[in-house]
N, C-alpha and C positions, 0 to 999 in steps of 0.2 A: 575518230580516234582509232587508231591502229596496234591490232594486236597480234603479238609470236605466240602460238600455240606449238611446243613442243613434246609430242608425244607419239609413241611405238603402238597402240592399241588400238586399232581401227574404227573399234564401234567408239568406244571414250573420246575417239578424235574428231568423230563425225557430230555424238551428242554435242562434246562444248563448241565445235565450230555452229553447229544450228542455231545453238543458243547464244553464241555472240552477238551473231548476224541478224537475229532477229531484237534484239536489244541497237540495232545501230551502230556495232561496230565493224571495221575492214578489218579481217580476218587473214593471215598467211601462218602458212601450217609446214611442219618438219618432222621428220622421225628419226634423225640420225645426229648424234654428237657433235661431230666432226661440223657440218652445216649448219647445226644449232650456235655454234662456237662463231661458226664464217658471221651468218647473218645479223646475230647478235654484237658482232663486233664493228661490223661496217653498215646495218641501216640503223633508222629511229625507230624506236617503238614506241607507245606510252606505256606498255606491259606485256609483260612475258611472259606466259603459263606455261612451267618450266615440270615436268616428271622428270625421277630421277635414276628411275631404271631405264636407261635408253642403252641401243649397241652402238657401240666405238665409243667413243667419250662419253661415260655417266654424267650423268645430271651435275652432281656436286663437283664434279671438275669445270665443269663447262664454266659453272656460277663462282668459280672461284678465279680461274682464266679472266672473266668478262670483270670482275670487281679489281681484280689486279691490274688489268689496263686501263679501268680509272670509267667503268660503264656503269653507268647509276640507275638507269630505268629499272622501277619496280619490279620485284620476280616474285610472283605465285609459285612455290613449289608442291608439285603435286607427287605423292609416294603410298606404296604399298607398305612401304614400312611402319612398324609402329611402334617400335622403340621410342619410348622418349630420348636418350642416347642420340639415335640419329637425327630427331628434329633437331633438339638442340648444333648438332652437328650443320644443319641446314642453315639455321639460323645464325649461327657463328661464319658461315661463309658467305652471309652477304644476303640469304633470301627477305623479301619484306613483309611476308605471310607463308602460311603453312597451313596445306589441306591435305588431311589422307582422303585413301580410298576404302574404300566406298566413301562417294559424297553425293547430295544432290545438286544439283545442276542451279538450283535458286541461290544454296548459299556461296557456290562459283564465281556467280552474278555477281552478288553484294559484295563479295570480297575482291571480286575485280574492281568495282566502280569505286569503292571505300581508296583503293590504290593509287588510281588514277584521280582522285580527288584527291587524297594526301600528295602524290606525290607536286600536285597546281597549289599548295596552299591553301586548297580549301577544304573544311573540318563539316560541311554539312551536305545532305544530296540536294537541296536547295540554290541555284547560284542566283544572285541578284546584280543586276547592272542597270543603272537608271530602272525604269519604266520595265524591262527586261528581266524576268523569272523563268527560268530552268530546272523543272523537276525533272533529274537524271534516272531517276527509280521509275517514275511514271513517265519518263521518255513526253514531254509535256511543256510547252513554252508557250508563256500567256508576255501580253505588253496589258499595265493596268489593270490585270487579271483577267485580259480575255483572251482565248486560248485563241491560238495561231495553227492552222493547218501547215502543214511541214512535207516534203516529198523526203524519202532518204537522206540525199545529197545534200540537201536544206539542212535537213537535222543533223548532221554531221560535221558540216560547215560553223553553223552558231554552235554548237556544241565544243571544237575544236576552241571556238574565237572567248566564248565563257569562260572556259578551263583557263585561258591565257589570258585573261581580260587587262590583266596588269600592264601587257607587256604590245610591242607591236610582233606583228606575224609575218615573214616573208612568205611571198606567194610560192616558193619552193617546198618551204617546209606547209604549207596547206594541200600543194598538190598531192606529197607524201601519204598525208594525213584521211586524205576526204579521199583518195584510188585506190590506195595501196600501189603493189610493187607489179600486179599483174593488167592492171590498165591503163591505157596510154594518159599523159598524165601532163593534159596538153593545157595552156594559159589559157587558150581562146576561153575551153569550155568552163573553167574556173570563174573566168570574168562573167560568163555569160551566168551559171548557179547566182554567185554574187547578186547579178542583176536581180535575176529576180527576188531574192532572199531581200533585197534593199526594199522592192516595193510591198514584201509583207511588211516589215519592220518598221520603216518611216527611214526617209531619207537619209536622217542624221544619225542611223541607228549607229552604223559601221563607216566607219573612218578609213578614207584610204590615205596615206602620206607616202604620196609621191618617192620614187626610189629605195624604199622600205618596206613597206607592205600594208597590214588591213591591221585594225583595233576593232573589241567594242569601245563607240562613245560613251564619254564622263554622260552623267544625269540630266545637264544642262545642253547638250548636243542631241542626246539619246531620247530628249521629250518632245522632240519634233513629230507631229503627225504624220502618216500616211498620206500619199497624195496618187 
């Protein structure tokens, strides 16, 4: 899962990047309006963590710019302000959470993941798909409830493919997703994750359709054993 962290505050920028990162998320970071504005407009995110005192373009412009050209990813807005006046103000332009500062860095956490599972349809930190459990809170994936050791990349990958379970995935938008914007973001090595991710899972876990991309498999595909 891939997140914009934008913010001017060096240490505040270093804590919530630590703490994404070690939660399993790819992480790209901004401190200016103007950039905030660019990459927001032209990559994918699945969440933004958006402060609203920034220089060159504030925050609430940026967020209102990016909903006027029709950009729907979730925005965490983060502010010193503490007006109710201006939340409400944040929230009237488009944000889909609201944290002031001072916060701690857990309930960050929760607020981002709650986001990012609203924004896939799904209402619980639990995702189930066949044989297939995903505790996103405890970072934890069981088949039949037995937990599955995971590298990064692994848990990033099923994590990506969860969140979208519905739908199929091209491999472009999972390169995106499982590098970010600052590693090379090459198929081989995707195919090669893939592989091994197939033989923790069981064969039929993940679906590849030809000229399309990856799914999780239905229940009856997804109960096929390990081999």
């Amino acid at each position: 899962m891939r997140i914009l962290v934008v913010e001017d505050e060096p240490r505040i920028l270093d804590d919530i990047v630590t703490t994404l990162g070690m939660a399993g998320y790819v992480v790209e970071t901004v401190s200016d309006g103007e950039e905030a504005w660019f990459l927001g407009d032209t990559e994918t995110y699945d969440l933004i963590i958006l402060d609203l005192g920034l220089p060159g373009l504030d925050g609430l412009t940026v967020l209102k710019r990016w909903r006027a050209e029709g950009r729907d990813m979730p925005v965490l807005v983060l502010t010193a302000r503490g007006a109710w006046s201006e939340r409400v103000e944040g929230i009237d332009a488009g944000a889909d959470d609201y944290l002031p500062k001072p916060f701690r860095m857990e309930e960050l956490l929760a607020r981002a993941r709650a986001l990012i599972r609203r924004s896939a349809g799904i209402s619980t930190p639990v995702i189930e798909a066949g044989p297939l459990s995903l505790d996103v809170k405890q970072m934890r994936l069981t088949r039949n409830g037995v937990p599955i050791a995971l590298t990064p990349l692994e848990y990033r990958l099923v994590t990506y493919l969860m969140h979208h379970k519905e739908r199929i995935v091209p491999p472009t938008e999972l390169l995106e997703h499982l590098y970010g914007d600052d590693d090379a973001r090459d198929p081989n090595a995707l195919e090669a994750v893939m592989a091994r991710l197939r033989k923790k899972l069981g064969s039929g876990a993940i679906e590849t359709r030809r000229g399309f991309g990856y799914t999780i498999a239905g229940d009856e595909a997804a109960g096929e054993s390990p081999r």
